[in-house]
KOLDO-619296 format. One record per residue (C-alpha): residue number from 1; y, x, z. Coordinates in steps of 0.25 Angstrom, whole numbers, plus 2048, in hexadecimal, padded with zeros to 3 digits. Example, Ala and Ser with C-alpha at 12.3 -4.5 7.8 and 13.67 -1.06 7.14 Angstrom:
  lumpa    Y    X    Z
      1  7EE  831  81F
      2  7FC  837  81D
***
This chain:
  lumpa    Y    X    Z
      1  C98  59D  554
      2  C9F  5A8  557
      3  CA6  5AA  54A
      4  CAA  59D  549
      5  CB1  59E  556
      6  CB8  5AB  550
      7  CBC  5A4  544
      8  CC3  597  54C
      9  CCA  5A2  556
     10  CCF  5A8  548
     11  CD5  59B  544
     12  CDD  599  553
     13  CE1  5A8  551
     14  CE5  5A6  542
     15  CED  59A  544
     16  CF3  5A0  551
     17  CF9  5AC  54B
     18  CFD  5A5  53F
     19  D05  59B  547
     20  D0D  5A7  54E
     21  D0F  5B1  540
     22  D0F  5A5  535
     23  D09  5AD  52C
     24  CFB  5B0  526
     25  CF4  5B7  533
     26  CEC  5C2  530
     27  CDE  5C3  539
     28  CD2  5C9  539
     29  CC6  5C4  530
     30  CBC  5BB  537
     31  CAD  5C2  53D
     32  CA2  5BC  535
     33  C9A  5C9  533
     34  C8D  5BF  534
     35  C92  5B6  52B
     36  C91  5B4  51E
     37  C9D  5AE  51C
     38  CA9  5B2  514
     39  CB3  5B7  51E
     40  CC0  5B0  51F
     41  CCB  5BA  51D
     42  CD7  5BA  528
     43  CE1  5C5  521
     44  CEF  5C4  51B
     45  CEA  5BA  511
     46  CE5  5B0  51B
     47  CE4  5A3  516
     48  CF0  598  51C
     49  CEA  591  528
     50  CE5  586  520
     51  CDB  58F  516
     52  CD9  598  523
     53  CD3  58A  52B
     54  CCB  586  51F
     55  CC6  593  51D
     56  CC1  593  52C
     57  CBB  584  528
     58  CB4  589  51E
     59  CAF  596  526
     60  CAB  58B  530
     61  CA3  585  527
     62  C9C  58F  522
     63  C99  596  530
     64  C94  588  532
     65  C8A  587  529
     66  C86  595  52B
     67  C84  593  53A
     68  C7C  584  538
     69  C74  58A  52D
     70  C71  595  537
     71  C6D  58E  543
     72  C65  582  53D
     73  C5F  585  530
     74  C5A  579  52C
     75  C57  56B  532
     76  C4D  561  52D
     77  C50  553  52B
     78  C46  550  537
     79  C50  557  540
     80  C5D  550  53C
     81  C55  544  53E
     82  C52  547  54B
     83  C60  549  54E
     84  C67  53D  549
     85  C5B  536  551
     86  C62  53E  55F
     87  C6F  53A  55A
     88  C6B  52C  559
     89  C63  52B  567
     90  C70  532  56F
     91  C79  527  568
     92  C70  51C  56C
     93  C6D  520  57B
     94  C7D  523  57B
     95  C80  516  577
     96  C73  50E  580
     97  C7C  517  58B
     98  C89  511  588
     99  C84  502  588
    100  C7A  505  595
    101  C8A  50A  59B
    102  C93  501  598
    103  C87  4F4  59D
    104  C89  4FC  5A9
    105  C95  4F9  5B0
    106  C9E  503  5B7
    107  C99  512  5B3
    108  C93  51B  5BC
    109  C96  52A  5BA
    110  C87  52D  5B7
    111  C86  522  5AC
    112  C93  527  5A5
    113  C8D  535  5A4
    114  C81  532  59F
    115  C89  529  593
    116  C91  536  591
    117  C86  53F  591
    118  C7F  536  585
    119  C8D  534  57E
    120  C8D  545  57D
    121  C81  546  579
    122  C81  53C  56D
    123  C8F  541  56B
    124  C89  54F  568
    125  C7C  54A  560
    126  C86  544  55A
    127  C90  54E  556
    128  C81  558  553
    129  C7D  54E  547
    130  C8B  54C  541
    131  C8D  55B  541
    132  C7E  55D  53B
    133  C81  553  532
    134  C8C  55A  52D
    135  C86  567  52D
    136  C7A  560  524
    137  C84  55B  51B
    138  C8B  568  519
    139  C7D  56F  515
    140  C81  579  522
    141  C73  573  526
    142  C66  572  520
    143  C5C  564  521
    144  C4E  567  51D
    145  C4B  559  516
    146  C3D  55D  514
    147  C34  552  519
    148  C40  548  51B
    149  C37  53E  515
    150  C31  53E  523
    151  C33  532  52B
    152  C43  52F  52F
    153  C41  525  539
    154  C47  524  545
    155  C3D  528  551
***
């Protein structure tokens, strides 16, 4: 994470001294002794700040996938399952939460907080899936399908 945090400072710093010289900015290269990435080269022939920013895009991607692949190597179907069922459940006690609210009247402070607490934490299993989702789809993460013929009803 840290490089990643090195890489978006470079970016303010690049775009920062190219605002004050107008002119291609030569910097240092970015840290990624532990990567194996290709490192992105900051010297007098840095790219315009358009191919600089779709260089970092790209480099974020990467570093992406490397770190995913690093931190869950694999899920199985029975997992992701289990998760949209979470997903589903904090969408519906929100929402049983919202009707149960507004047949009540004048809100108290304690009933408006619980509603917010539910609201978060479907937002974030929310937001969990449809990053996973993605993160499925860009092959940064691999399903174990292997015995998905199991049983895909809902429990």
């Amino acid at each position: 994470m840290a490089l990643v945090d090195s890489a978006i400072e470079q970016i303010g710093s690049f775009r920062a001294k190219h605002r004050l010289r107008g002119a291609q900015v030569p910097a240092p290269m970015v840290e990624r002794s532990a990567w194996p990435l290709k490192p992105i080269p900051l010297d007098d022939t840095a790219p315009s700040p358009a191919e600089f920013l779709e260089e970092m895009d790209a480099y974020a991607r990467q570093a992406a996938r490397h770190e995913s692949m690093e931190a869950v190597v694999q899920l199985r179907s029975s997992e992701v399952r289990a998760l949209v069922r979470q997903v589903a459940k904090s969408k519906g006690r929100y929402l049983a939460a919202f009707v149960e609210f507004a047949n009540h009247g004048p809100a108290n402070d304690a009933a408006v907080g619980e509603l917010h607490r539910l609201r978060l934490r479907y937002e974030e299993l929310s937001a969990g899936m449809a990053q996973l989702r993605d993160m499925i789809f860009e092959g940064q993460i691999a399903i174990d399908v292997r015995g998905s013929s199991e049983s895909h009803q809902m429990r």
